[in-house]
N, C-alpha and C positions, 0 to 999 in steps of 0.2 A: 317438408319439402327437401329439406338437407337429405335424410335418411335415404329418400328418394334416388333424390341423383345422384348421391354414393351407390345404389345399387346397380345403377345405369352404367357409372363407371367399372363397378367391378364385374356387371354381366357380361361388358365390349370387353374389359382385356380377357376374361374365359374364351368368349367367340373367336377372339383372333387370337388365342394360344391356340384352339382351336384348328382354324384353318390354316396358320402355318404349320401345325402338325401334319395336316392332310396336302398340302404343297410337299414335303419332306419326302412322299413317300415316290414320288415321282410324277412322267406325263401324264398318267389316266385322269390326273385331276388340274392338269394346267387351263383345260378350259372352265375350271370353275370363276362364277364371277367376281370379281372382287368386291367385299362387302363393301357397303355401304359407307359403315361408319367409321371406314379408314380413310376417309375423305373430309371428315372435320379439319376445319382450321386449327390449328396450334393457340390461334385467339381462345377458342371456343373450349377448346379440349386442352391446355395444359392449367385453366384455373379448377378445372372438377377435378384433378388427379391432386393441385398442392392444398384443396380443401381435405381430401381425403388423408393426405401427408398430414394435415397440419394439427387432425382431430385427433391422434394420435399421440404418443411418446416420442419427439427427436431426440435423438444422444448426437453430439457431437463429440468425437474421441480426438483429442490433440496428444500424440504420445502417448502416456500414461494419467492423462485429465480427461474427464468427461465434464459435457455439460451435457443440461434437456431443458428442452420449451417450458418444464414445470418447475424447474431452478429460476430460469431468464428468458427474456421474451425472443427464442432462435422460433423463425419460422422459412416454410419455403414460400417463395415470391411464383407470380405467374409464368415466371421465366424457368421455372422448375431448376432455381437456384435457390442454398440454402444459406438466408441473410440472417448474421448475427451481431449483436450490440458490438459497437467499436471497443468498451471500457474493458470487454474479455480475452479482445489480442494481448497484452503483455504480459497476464499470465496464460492465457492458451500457448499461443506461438512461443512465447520467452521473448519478446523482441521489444522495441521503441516504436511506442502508437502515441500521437498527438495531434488535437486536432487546430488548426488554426484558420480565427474568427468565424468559426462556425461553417467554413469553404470548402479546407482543402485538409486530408488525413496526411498525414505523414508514417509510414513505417518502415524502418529499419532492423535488420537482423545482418549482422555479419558485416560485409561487402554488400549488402545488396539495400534497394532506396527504391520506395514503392510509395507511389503519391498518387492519390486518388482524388479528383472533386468533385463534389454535391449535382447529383444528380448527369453526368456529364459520365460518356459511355466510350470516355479513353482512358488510361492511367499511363501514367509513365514510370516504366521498373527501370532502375538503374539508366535513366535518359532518352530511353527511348520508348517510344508512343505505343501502345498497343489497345486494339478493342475489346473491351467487353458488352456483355449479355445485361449483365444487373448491374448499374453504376452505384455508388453511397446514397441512401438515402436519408432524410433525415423523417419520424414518424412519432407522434405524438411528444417530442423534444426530445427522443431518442436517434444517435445515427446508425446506422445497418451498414454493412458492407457483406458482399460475397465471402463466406469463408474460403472457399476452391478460391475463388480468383486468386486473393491475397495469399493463402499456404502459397501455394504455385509458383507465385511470383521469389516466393523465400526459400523454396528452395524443398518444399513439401510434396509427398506424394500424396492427391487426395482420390477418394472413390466415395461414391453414395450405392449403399445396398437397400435398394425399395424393400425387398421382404423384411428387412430388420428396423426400417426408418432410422438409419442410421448412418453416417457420416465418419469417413474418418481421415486426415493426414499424420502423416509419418516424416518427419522428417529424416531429410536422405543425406543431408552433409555430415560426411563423417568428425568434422572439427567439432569436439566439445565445446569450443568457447562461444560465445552470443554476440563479440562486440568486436570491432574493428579494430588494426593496428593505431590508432588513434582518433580520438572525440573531442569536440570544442563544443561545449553547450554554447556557448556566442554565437557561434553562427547558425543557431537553430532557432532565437529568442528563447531561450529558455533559463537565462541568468536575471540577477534580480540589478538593479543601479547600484552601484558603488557607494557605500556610504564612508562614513569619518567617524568615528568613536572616540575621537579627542584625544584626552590625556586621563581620561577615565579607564576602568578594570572590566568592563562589560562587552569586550570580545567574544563573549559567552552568548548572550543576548542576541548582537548584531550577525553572528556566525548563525546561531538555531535560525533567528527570523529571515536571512537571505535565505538558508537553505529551504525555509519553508516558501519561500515567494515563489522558488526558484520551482520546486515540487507542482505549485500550482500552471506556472506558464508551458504553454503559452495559450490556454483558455483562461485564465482570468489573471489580472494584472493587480496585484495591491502591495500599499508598501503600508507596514505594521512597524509599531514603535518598541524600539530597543528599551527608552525610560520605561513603559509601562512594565515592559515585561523584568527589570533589574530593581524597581522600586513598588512594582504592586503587588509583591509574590508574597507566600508565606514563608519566607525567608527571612535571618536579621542578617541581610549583608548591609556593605558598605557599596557606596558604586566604585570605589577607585581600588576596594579589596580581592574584586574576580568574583568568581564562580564559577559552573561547571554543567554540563549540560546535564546531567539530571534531575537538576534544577530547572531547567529551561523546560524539560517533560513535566516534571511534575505542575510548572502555572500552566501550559497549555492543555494537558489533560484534566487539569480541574476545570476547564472552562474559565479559568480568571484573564485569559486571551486567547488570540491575541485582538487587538486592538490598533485601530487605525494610526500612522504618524501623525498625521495634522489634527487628530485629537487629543493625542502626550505628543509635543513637539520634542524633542530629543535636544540638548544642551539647558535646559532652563535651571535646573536645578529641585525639578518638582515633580509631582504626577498627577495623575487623575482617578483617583481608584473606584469611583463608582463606574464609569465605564464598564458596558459588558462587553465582550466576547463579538468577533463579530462573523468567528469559524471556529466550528467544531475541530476538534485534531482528535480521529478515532484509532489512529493507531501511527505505530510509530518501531520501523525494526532497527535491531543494531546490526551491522556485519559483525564478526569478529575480526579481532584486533591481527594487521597484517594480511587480510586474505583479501589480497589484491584483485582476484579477480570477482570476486563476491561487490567490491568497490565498484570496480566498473561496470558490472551489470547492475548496480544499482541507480548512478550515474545515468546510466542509457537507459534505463528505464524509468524512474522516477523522477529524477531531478535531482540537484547540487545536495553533496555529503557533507555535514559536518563532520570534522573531525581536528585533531592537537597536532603540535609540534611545539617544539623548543625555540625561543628565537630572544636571541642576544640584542634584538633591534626592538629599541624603545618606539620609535615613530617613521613616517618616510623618509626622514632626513639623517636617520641610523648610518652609519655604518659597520660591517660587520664581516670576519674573516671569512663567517661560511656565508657569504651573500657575494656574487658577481651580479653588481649593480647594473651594468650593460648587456649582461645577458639576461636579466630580471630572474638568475637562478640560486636555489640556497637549498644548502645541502647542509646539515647538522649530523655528526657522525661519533656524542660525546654518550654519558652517562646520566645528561642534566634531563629530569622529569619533563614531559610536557606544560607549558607556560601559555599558550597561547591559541586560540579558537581561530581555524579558518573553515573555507568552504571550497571543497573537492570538485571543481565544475568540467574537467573532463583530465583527456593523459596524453602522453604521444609517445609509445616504445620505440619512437626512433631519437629521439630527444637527445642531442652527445652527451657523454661524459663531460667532452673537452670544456664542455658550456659551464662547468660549475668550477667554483675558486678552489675547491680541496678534490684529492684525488679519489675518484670514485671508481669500484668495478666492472658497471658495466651503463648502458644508454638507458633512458627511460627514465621519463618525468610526470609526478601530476601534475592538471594546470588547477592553480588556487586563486581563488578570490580572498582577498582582504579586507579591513576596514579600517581601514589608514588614508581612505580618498584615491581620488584617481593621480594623484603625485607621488604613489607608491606606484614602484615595477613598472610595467606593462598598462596606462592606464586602470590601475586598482590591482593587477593581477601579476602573480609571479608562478615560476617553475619549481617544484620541489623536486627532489632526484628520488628515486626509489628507494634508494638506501640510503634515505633520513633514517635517523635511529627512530626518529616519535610519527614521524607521517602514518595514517594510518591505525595507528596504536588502537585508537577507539575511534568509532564509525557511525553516525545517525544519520536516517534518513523518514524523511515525513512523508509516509504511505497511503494514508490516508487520511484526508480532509476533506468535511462535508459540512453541507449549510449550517443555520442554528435550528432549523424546523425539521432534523433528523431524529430528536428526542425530545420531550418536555420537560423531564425531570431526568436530576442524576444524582444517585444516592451515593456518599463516598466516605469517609474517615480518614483520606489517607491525604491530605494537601500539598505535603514535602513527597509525596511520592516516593519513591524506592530509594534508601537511604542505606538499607538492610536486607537481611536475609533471617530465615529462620526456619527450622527442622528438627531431622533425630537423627542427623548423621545416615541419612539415606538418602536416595535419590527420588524416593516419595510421600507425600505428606498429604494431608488432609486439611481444607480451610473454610469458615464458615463467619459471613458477616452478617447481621441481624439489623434488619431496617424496620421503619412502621412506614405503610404506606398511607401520603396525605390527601389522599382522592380517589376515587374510583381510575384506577390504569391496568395498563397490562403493563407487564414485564417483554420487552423487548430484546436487551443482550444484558450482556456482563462484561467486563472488561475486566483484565486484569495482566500482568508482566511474567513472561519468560525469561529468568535471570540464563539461561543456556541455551545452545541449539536444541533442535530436537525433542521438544517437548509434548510429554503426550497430555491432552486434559481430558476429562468429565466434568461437566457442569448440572448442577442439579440445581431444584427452587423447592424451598420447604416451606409451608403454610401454616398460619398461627400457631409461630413460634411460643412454646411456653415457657424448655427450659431445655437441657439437652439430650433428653431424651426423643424430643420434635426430631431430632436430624436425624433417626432412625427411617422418619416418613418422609425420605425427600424422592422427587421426581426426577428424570434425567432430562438433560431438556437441546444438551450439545455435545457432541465428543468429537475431538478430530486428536492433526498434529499441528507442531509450529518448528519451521524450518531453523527461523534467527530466532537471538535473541530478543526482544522489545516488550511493548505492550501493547496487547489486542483487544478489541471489541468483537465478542463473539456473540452474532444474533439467535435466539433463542428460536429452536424449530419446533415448537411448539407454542398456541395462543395460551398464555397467563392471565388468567385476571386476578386482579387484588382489589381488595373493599376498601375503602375507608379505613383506617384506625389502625385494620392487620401487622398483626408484627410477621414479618415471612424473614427466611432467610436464603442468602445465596452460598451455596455449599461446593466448594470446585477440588478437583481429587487432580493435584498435577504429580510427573512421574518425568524428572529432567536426569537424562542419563549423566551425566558429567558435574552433578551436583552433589552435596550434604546438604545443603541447606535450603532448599527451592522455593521456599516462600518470599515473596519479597513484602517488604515491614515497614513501615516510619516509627521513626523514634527518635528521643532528643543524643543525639550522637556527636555533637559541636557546636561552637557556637551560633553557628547558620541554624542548625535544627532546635537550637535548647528549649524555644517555646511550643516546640510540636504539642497540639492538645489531644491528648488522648482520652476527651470528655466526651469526644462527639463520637465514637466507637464501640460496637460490642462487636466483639471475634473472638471464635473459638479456632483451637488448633488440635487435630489427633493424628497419630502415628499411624491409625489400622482403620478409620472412623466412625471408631465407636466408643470410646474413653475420651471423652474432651477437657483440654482445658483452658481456662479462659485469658484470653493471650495481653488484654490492660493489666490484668491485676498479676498475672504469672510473670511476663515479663517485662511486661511498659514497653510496648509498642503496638502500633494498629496494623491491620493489616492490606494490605494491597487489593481491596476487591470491591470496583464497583457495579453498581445495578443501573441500568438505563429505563426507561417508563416513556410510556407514551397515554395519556388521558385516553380514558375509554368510550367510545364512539357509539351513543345511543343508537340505537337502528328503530326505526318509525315515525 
């Protein structure tokens, strides 16, 4: 019956190319009758053409991105509009998409404020009301929005080409930049509550988990405990000793959290370490260090940055030269290293110089969140000036975070996480971790760390591993690039299965232009790492991938790469 009335469709648009061909040529044929079936309703006749759209390949071209219906679920609607998943505006457009209590979208690019509600056939761009065709909908716990509407409204030129089933906007603002002369994650809900960190050393901690809360809102709201995360790690710290966020990466990426507050209450002096996880953290970018404007688009796109500075003030009752206490501004302008974890929750390049106690060059401030309570600064929050010496310096942000039921298993050797680095004095290397699988699964992704920008990878999976000569037979299974620095979970575009018992390995070929040393390693490097176990690892390391050597016993360290699994889905 489909096939059918695809043919219906396609035989009326032949007929009426057709007769407007024969209208074209002049009067002799003005008294021909008008067909028929140019008289269908729009009801009738615009669902048989987005069935025939929809059987098809859609491309949607953003720029220089493509999507298709066979990536994610874009289709066209009866309205012969093409509605696609909301989670692909911030990398399609580049812009700030969020959706709040499940009602109303939020997007921002530039100058421009585009709010859209659930099913409701108005939006309002930059305040004022306009109609549309296809309002947000929300379809199998997925939300859809027009992409034409939204480009449009941001500033896009969009067009759809039936003969190509293809879609495309361009944006037309000639300004490089994505984000506004200033942002306040406050007034959007998008910051996490003010906490208090005492007179303990775990600003490290309290910094990662706001920024992580902060990532999540304003679709889910949970506050995660700083003690689990500074006393249940594979760390030997002390809590009043510090830390550093690579640490913070490394217990979130193991799945060892995070974990809710009011199940490790924070001041007790204790923890809870059987506690699991109660969020996946699948990936995690860095900006690099000073590129401010990479901050603030991340900021506006994701949510609050962790990142360092120097600060001479012990608690909120400090005082300190480079802190004007009435203006809640503090500018540090020495040679003293970074001391102290805060969270980047937006900026204001109009911000005065005049506002800070020591003399600065020019206007422009981040706004930070603390963890010293709401009796520090500005209700929790103060001004840093742009030319802090440490502001900035190094930069996280939590990109991606998903349920616990996104994988069932997760094969890894590496707990301290990226500690290190390791190579041949090139900017490419060869890596391979060897796991046994404990059940019938398939292989899903791989994860592993881009110690640089711009990194290229290949991921492969080898099968009953024997010895290293196995990793001659490996498969490819992912190749792309990676813009930032961090670590990715990259899903496997191919279905893997693995048996019982198999020894398989995961084999990844990365190529970081700006590197010697591009692997990244755990190893005992201080007293934080000295107990790193390098019992639960086999990795191999080669220069070219075919000379391997075994990187426990070669060098004493494991390597960065883990396998995600999902239990294998009998069918019948």
């Amino acid at each position: 019956m489909r096939h059918v009335r695809r043919y219906i469709v396609l035989a009326f648009i032949a007929i009426l190319a057709c007769i407007l061909k024969f209208h074209s040529f002049g009067r002799d044929y003005e008294t021909v009758e008008q067909f028929r079936g140019a008289k269908l309703l729009k009801e009738d006749w615009n669902p048989l053409i987005a069935e025939t759209v929809n059987e098809k390949r859609i491309t949607v071209a953003i720029d220089n991105k493509e999507f298709t219906n066979q990536e994610t679920s874009i289709f066209m609607d009866n309205n012969l509009n093409i509605m696609v998943p909301v989670d692909i505006l911030p990398e399609g457009l580049k812009c700030s998409s969020h959706l709040y209590e499940g009602k109303e979208l939020l997007v921002e690019k530039r100058n421009d404020t585009v709010l859209l509600g659930l099913n409701q056939a108005e939006i309002s761009v930059n305040e004022e009301m306009r109609n549309i065709i296809s309002p947000m909908i929300c379809k199998e716990n997925q939300y859809y929005v027009s992409i034409g509407e939204v480009a449009k409204s941001i500033g896009y030129q969009f067009e759809w080409n039936i003969e190509k089933n293809r879609a495309s906007a361009v944006d037309t603002v000639e300004s490089a930049s994505i984000v506004p002369a200033s942002y306040d994650l406050r007034k959007r809900n998008r910051t996490s509550r003010i906490k208090d960190q005492g007179n303990t050393g775990t600003c490290w901690a309290f910094a990662s988990l706001s920024a992580l809360e902060s990532g999540m809102l304003p679709k889910e709201s949970m506050e995660f405990s700083p003690d689990h995360m500074s006393m249940s790690n594979s760390f030997i710290i002390d809590a009043s000793a510090g830390g550093e966020y690579t640490m913070a990466m490394a217990y979130l990426l193991a799945w060892q959290g995070p974990v809710f507050e009011k199940d490790d209450p924070f001041g007790d002096g204790r923890t809870e370490p059987g506690l699991a996880a109660i969020k996946h953290v699948q990936e995690i970018q860095i900006m690099e260090g000073k590129d401010y404007a990479k901050i603030k688009e991340a900021v506006f796109q994701y949510g609050g940055v962790q990142t360092s500075l120097y600060s001479d003030l012990g608690n909120s009752a400090s005082s300190s030269a480079f802190f004007n206490r009435a203006n809640y501004a503090y500018c540090y302008m020495g040679t003293e290293k970074p001391n102290h974890e805060v969270v980047i929750i937006g900026w204001d390049d109009h911000y005065a110089k005049e506002n800070f106690s020591v003399n600065v060059e020019g206007d422009g401030a981040f706004i930070c969140q603390n963890s010293w309570g709401e009796g520090f600064g500005e209700n929790g929050v103060f001004y840093v000036s742009y030319y802090d010496t440490n502001i900035g310096s190094h930069n996280v942000v939590y990109t991606k975070v998903e349920s616990t039921d996104n994988y069932d298993k997760i094969y890894q050797s590496d707990l301290c996480g990226w500690v290190g680095q390791i190579g041949f004095n090139r900017p490419s290397v060869y890596g391979a971790n060897i796991y046994t699988a404990e059940e019938e699964e398939e292989l899903s992704a791989v994860g592993f760390y881009a110690i640089a920008k711009n990194t290229e990878y290949k991921a492969y999976v080898v099968h009953d591993f024997k010895d290293t000569d196995s990793l001659e037979e490996r498969e490819l299974i992912a190749e792309g690039r990676l813009e930032n620095p961090g670590y990715y979970t990259i899903p496997s575009e191919k279905k893997i299965s693995l048996e019982p018992g198999e020894r398989y390995g995961i084999l990844l070929y990365i190529n970081t232009p700006e590197a010697v040393h591009p692997m990244a390693i755990e190893y005992a490097a201080d007293e934080a790492t000295k107990e790193a176990d390098l019992t639960d690892g086999e990795g191999y390391i080669s220069m070219n991938g075919k000379r391997w050597e075994h990187v426990e016993d070669a060098f004493s360290c494991n390597l960065c790469l883990k396998a995600y699994t999902k239990r294998k889905v009998v069918e019948g």
